[in-house]
N, C-alpha and C positions, 0 to 999 in steps of 0.2 A: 402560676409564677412565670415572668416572662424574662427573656435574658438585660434586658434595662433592667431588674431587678437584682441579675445576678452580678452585672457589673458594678454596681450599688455595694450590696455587699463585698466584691472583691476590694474594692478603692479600702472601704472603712478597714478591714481586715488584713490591707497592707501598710495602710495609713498608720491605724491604732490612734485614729485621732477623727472626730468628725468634719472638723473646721476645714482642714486638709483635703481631707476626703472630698468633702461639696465644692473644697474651689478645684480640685485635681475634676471633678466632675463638672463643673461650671453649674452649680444649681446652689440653692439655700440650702445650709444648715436644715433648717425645720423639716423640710420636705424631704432628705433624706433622712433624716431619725424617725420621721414616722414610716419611711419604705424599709427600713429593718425591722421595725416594731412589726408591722403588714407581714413581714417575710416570717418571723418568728410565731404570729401568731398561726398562721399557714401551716409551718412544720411542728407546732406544737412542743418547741423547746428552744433555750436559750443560747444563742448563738456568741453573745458578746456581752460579758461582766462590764458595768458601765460605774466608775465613780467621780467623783470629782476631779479627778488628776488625772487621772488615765482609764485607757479601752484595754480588755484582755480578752482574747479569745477563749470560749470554754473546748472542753475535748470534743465537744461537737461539733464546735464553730470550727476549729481545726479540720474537720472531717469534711465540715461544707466546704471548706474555702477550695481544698482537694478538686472537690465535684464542679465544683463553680466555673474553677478556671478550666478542668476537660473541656464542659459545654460548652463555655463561650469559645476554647480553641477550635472543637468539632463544627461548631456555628458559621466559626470564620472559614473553616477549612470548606465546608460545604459551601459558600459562596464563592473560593476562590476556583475551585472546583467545576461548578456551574459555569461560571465566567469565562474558563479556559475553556472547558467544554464547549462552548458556545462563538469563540475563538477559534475554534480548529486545533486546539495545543493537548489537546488530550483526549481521550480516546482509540477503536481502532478503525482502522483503515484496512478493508477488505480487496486485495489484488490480484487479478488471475493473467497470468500470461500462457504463451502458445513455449515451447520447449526450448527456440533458438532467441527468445527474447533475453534472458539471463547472460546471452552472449555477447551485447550489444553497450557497449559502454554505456550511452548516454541512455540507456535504462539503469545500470549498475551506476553511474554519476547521481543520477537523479536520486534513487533510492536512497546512497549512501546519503548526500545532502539533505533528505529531508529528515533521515533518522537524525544526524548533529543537531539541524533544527528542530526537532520534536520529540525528544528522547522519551516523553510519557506517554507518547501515540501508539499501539501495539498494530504490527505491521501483519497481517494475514494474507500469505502469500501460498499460491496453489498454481500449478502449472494443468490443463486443461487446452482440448482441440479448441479451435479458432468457433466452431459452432457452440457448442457448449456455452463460451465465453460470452459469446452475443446473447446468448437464452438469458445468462443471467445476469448478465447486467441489466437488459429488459425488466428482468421479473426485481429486480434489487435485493436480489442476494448477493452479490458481490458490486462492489464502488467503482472501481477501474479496471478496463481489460484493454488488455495487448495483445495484439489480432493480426494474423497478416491475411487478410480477405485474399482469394482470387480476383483478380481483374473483371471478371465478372460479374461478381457479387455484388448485389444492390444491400448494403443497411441498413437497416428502418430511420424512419426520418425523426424519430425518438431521440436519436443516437447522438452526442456528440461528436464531432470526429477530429483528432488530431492527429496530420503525420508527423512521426516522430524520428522513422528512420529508411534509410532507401537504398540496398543495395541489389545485385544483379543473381538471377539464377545460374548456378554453373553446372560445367558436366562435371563430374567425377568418374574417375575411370582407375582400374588396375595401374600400378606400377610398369606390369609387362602386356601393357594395351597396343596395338599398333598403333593409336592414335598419340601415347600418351607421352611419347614426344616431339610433339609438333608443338609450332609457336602461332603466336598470332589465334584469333576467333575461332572457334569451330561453328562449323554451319548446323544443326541439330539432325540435320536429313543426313550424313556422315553417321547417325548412331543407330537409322534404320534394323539393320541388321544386329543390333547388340541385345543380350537380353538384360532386362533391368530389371533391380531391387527396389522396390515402392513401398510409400504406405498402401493400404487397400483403399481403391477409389472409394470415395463417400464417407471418408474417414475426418473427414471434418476441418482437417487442415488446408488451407487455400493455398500454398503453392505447389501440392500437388495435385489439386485440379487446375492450376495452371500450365503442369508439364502435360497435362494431356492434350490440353489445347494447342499449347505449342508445338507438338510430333503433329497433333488432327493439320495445322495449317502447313508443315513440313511434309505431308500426304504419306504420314503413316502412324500407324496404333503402334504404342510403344506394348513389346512381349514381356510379361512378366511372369521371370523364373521363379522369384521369390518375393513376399510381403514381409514389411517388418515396420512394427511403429516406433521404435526408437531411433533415434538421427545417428547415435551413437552405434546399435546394432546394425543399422541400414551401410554407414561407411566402413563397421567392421567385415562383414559381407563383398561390399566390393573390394578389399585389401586381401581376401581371401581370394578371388578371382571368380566370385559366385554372378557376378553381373556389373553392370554401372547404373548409375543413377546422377540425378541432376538434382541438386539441392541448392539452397541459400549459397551465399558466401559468407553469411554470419557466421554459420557451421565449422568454416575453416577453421576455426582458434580449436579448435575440437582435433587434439593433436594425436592424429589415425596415422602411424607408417604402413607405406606401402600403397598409398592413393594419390592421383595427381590429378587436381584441379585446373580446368581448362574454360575459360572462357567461352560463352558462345555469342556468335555473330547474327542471331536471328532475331526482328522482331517482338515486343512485350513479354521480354525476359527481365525487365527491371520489376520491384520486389520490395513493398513498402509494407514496413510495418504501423498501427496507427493506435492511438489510444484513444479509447472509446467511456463514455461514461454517459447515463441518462439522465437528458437536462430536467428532466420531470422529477427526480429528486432532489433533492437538499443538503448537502454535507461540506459542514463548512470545513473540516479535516483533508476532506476530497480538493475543495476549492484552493486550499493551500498547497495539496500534493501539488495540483494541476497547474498552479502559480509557478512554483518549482518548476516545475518540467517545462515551461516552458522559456527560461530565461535560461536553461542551459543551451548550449549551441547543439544544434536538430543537425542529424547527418545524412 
């Protein structure tokens, strides 16, 4: 039995009339009284009391008509289903960002925008080191990563790459810093002597192998009192007077008393973040994030 059959029977059985029925279907009479007769013989019982005057359904036929119209709603639902799918309008979307991306409006823009647009799209969202994030989007377990590479850092050419955000590294320093009120840049060779709170090199995150580069070219190894991988624990630390450290200015919204933020004045301190996704996959869900994101205004 195929669903042209079921809609066959649903017309007659709301109809209660055949004549009706074949023109609400655009077919003859004959041929569908013999697709119910087919249908009945099939299931082996009588679906519909037939006399001269009128169609009645029997307690069976009640029972099919029930069943009829699920299938054919399940039928339609799975094609629209498909179709969306196929669309980018449903499904999920797999995201991993670096810990200061969440900070960054026109990430929070984007996201919030594309949920209004795609509220049946389920959003999977995982925060992970900048390396990590490249593994897997490579390997396609995760759709889109938000990365803030080191200056350094070459991508695989896999990769697509969009920037998406671009602001500056800065010092952070104690409240009772001798430096920490001064105006204007600070020079990085000025924090020589400080001791700093880091992540632990090789930690996967790229701007802090980019603060090491920048002391190497300032002619010194930055001392480090303490390690700490949270951006959050690392600024509580210097409000403590445990060290200073240099971080994003995304960080800033990250509301730490007792820290103050100081510009610096050295070379390849600027600090882009990029959205990366591998063009060697297919996801039309991805295709529309990535449409989104980029008709928002990039900062």
């Amino acid at each position: 039995m195929d669903l042209r059959q079921f809609r066959y029977f649903v017309a007659v059985a709301e109809e209660l009339h055949f004549t009706r029925a074949a023109a609400r279907l655009n077919i003859g009479q004959p041929p569908l009284s013999l697709q119910i007769q087919v249908i009945e013989r099939e299931l082996g019982v009588t679906l519909l009391k037939r006399t001269r005057r009128n169609v009645e359904l029997t307690p069976a036929g009640h029972l099919f008509l029930q069943e009829a119209r699920l299938a054919l709603l399940q039928a339609e639902r799975a094609v629209q289903t498909v179709t969306r799918a196929a669309k980018g309008e449903m499904g999920t979307l797999r995201l991993s960002f670096i810990t200061s991306v969440p900070l960054v409006e026109v990430f929070t823009g984007a996201v919030r925008a594309f949920r209004v647009a795609s509220p049946d799209v389920h959003l999977e969202l995982k925060s992970y080191a900048s390396v990590k994030i490249i593994d897997d989007v490579l390997l396609g377990t995760v759709d889109v990563g938000f990365t803030r590479p080191s200056i350094t850092t070459v991508l695989p050419s896999t990769l697509e790459i969009l920037p998406v955000y671009e602001d500056n590294l800065m010092a952070v320093l104690p409240i009772d810093h001798p430096l920490a009120s001064g105006t204007g840049p600070l020079p990085i060779s000025a924090l020589k002597d400080d001791k700093f709170v880091l992540r632990p090199r090789g930690s996967g995150t790229g701007f802090y192998e980019q603060v090491f580069d920048i002391c190497a070219e300032a002619g010194f190894y930055p001392q480090i009192v303490q390690e700490a991988v949270e951006a959050t624990t690392t600024l509580g630390l210097v409000a403590a007077g445990v060290g200073i450290t240099i971080a994003p200015e995304a960080l800033r919204t990250i509301n730490v008393h007792g820290v103050v933020w100081r510009e610096l004045a050295d070379a390849n301190v600027t600090s882009r973040i990029y959205l990366i996704y591998n063009r060697n996959n297919t996801n039309p869900i991805r295709e529309r994030f990535v449409e989104g994101f980029r008709k928002l205004e990039l900062k």
